[in-house]
KOLKEVO-170472 format. One record per residue (C-alpha): residue in one letter; x, y, z. Coordinates in steps of 0.001 Angstrom, whole numbers, plus 500000, padded with zeros to 6 digits. Layout:
<sites>
aXYZ ...
</sites>
This chain:
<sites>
x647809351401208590 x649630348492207399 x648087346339204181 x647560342704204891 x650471340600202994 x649759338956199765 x649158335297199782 x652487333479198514 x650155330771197174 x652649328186198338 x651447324748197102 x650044322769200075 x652246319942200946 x653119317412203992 x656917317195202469 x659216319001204426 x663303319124204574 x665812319932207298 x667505322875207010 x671410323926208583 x673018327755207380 x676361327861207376 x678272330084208469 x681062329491206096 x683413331167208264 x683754334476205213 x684021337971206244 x684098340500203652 x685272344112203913 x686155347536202502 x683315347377199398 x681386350720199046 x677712350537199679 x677339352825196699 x677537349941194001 x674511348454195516 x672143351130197024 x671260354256197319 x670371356837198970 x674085357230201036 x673469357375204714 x675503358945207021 x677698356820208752 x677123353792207179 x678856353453203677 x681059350335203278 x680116346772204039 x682418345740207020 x682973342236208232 x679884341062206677 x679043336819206502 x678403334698203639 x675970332369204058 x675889328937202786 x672441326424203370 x672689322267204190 x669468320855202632 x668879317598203315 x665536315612201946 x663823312935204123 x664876310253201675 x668603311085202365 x669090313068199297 x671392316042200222 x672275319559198704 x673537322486199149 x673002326216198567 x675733328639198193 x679009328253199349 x680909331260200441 x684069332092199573 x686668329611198315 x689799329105201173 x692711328777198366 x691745333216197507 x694827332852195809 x692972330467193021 x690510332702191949 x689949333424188038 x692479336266186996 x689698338869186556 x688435338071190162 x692079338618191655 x692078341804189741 x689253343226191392 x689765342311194372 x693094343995194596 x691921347016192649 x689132347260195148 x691146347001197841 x688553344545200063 x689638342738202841 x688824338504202401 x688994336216205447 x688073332818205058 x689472330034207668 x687710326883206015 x685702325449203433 x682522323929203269 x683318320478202973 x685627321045205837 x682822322192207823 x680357319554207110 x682824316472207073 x684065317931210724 x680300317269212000 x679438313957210528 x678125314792207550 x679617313035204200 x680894315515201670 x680523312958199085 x676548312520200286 x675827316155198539 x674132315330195334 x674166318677194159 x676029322798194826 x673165325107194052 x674886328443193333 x672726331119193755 x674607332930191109 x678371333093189791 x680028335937191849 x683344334539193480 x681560335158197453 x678549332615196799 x680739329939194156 x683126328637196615 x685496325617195369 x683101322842193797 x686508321141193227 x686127319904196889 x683512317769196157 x683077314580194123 x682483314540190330 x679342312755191320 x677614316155192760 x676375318130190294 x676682322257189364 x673290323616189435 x673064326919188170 x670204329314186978 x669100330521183555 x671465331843180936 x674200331006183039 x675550328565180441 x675657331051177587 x677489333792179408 x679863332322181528 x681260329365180031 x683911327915179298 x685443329309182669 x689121330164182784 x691595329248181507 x689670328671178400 x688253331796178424 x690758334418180310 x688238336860181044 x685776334418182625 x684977334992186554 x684533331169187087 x687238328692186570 x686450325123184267 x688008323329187606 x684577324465189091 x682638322238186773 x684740319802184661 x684072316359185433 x680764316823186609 x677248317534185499 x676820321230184892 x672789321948185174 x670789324564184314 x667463324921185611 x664533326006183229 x661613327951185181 x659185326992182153 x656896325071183875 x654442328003184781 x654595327118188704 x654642330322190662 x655270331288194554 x654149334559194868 x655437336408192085 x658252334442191637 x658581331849189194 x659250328664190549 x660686324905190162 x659716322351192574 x663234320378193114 x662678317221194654 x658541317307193049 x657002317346196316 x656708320718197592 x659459320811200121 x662001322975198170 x661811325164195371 x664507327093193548 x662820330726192599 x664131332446189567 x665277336043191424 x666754337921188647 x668489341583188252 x671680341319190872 x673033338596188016 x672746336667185236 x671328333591186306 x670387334451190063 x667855332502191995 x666939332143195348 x665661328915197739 x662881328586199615 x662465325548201709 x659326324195203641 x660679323311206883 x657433322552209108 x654311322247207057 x653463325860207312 x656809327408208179 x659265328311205310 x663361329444204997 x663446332070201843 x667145331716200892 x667885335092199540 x671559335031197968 x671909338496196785 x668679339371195986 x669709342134198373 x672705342955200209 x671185345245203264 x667701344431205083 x667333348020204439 x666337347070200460 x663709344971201907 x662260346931204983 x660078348881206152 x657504348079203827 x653431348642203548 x652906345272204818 x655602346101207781 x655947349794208511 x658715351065210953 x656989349993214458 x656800353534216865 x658673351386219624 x661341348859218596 x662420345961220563 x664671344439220627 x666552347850220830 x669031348470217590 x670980351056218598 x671365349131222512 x671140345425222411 x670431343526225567 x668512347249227056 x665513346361228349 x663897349945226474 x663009350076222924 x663769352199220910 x661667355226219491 x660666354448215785 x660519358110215209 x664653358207215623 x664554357186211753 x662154359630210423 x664494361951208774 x665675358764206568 x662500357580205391 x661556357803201461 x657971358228201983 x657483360204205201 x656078357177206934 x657942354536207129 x656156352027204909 x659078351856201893 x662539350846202296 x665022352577203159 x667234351527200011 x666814351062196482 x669001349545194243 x672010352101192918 x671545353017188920 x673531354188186798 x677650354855187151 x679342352665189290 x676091350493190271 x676900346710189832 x673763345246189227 x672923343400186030 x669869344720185684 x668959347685188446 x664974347495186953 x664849343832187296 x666633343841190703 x664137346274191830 x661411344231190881 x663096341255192478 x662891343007195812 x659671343500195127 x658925339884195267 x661301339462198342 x659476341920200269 x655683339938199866 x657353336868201211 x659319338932204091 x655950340309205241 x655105336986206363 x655656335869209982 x655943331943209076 x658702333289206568 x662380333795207965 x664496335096205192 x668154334960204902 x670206336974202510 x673807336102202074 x675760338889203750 x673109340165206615 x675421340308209618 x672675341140212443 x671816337619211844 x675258336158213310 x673553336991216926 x670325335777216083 x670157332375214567 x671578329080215007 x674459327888212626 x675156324454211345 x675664321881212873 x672544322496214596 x668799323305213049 x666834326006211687 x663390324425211111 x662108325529214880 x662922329427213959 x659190330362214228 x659196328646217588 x662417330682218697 x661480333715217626 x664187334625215128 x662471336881213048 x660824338989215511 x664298339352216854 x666507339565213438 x663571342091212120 x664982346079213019 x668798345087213698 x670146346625210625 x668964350077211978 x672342350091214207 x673979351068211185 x671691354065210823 x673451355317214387 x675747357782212879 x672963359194210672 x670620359430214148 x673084360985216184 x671676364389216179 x671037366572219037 x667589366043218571 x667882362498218210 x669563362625221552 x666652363827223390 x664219360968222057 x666794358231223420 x665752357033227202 x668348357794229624 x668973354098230247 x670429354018226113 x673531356111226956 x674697354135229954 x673639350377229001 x675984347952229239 x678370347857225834 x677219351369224928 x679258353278227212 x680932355095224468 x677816356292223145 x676049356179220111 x678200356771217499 x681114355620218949 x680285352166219144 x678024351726216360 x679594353580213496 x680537350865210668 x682833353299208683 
</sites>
């Protein structure tokens, strides 16, 4: 039986904002999924194609920021030790336009934002802060300062470039207030309980995530990369793998769920109720601090379990089908159901790992001749 979800302990409020994800139009490929979990599953080791998600926020008194901003359009400018790896790793970089672009393109005043939230420093989250005005200020999360400034070409083996903050005011936010949400240490932004930065370490020096209070009892958890794969984050005790799954992973648009019991073999603790990830140690792992990341997604999961909670991480592609991008709104998701729907659609990349004879025979009939699945299942699913 599932336990009840903790209460987040969210401050009561009336304050609310309006809140737009971007797509920032970044696709990522060819990165192992070994630096960031583990157990390897069959079939699905690389991140391919994935998203990186950037958030509007804009206050009722006009005061606008933003969260995130994908990857910067000029690749070609990145900080030398970011070019390095990037060639070394051989990962594939798309991005057709910038942030600004985007917002400017739909009415909204790049020179309105009064402040770029980064969720942390890594070069698919930092963007090019150069495209805004000196006016909108760097905000940035604890110790950042210390360890990553001055940015290149001051310091050559900085990821971040000074371009990204000179001119401007470069702020660090201090989580010493003793507010919490959930577990998670917390800082009210505006001081009114509509949007809180939430200090998320582990991944990175510095990391934080957003969560924003978009109806009075409805709230956005902006994840960053608090985790890469839903699969860090679910199942969980509060939300075990269901025994019938709908929408259907492994056959969107079939009107038959699918069989929970097609991902038995892969659970951790023979009934569904951990995650199927955890975050890799040791060699080749890329996390700052694996422990602290751990007990980051900890924290994540408590707020996931919550139904009035829709969380975004940066890079979850099932969500491209699910939600609606900027320029439109994401404060009715409750009302639209996109976490219901969003909630099992990573399990398509467990396909190659369920793709067993015996597998086979729990599928309904209907899942090998649906429309778009004609191949069958590993054929069209298979991410690597």
């Amino acid at each position: 039986m599932a336990q009840s979800p903790p209460d987040l302990k969210i401050p009561s409020s009336t304050s609310t904002v309006n809140i737009r994800i971007i797509d920032t139009t970044s696709r990522i490929s060819g990165i192992p999924l070994k630096h960031f979990v583990s157990p390897a599953i069959t079939g699905h080791t690389h991140l391919t194609a994935i998203p990186a998600f950037s958030f509007l926020i804009e206050h009722p008194s006009n005061r606008k920021l933003l969260f995130d901003l994908g990857v910067r359009k000029d690749k070609e400018n990145f900080a030398p030790k970011i070019l390095k790896s990037l060639k070394d790793g051989h990962w594939d970089v798309e991005v057709k336009q910038g942030v600004r672009e985007q917002l400017e393109a739909h009415g909204v005043r790049g020179k309105d934002v009064e402040g770029i939230i980064w969720s942390h420093y890594h070069w698919d989250h930092t963007g090019d802060p150069s495209t805004f005005d000196s006016h909108t200020a760097l905000i940035v999360g604890p110790g950042f300062k210390a360890a990553f400034t001055p940015g290149y070409p001051a310091n050559e083996e900085s990821p971040i470039r000074e371009s990204d903050y000179e001119n401007r005011e470069l702020r660090e936010v201090s989580f010493d207030k003793g507010l919490k949400i959930g577990r998670f240490d917390a800082f009210d932004y505006f001081g009114d309980g509509s949007f809180y930065l939430l200090d998320s370490p582990g991944h990175a020096i510095g990391h934080m995530c957003g969560l924003a209070r978009v109806t009075v009892n409805t709230f956005i958890v902006m994840g960053g990369d608090a985790c890469h794969h839903a699969g860090e984050f679910r199942p969980s005790q509060y939300i075990p793998v269901p025994s019938s799954i709908s929408p259907n992973p492994l056959s969107l648009g079939s009107s038959t769920p699918c069989p929970g019991s097609l991902f038995e073999d892969l659970y951790r603790d023979g009934d569904g109720k951990k995650p199927f990830y955890t975050i890799a140690k040791g060699e080749g792992g890329i996390a700052h601090d694996a422990d602290e990341a751990e007990r980051t997604i900890g924290k994540v999961i408590e707020a996931d379990a919550r139904d009035e909670v829709l969380v975004v991480i940066a890079h979850d592609a099932t969500l491209l089908d699910v939600v609606d991008f900027f320029p439109k709104y994401a404060n009715d998701f409750k009302e639209k159901g996109w976490v219901e729907k969003g909630r099992w659609l990573f399990l398509k990349d467990f396909a190659g790992a369920t793709a067993s004879p015996t597998a086979k025979l729990l599928l309904p009939v209907e899942w090998f001749f649906s429309t778009g699945n004609k191949k069958g299942p590993v054929q069209s699913y298979r991410t690597s």
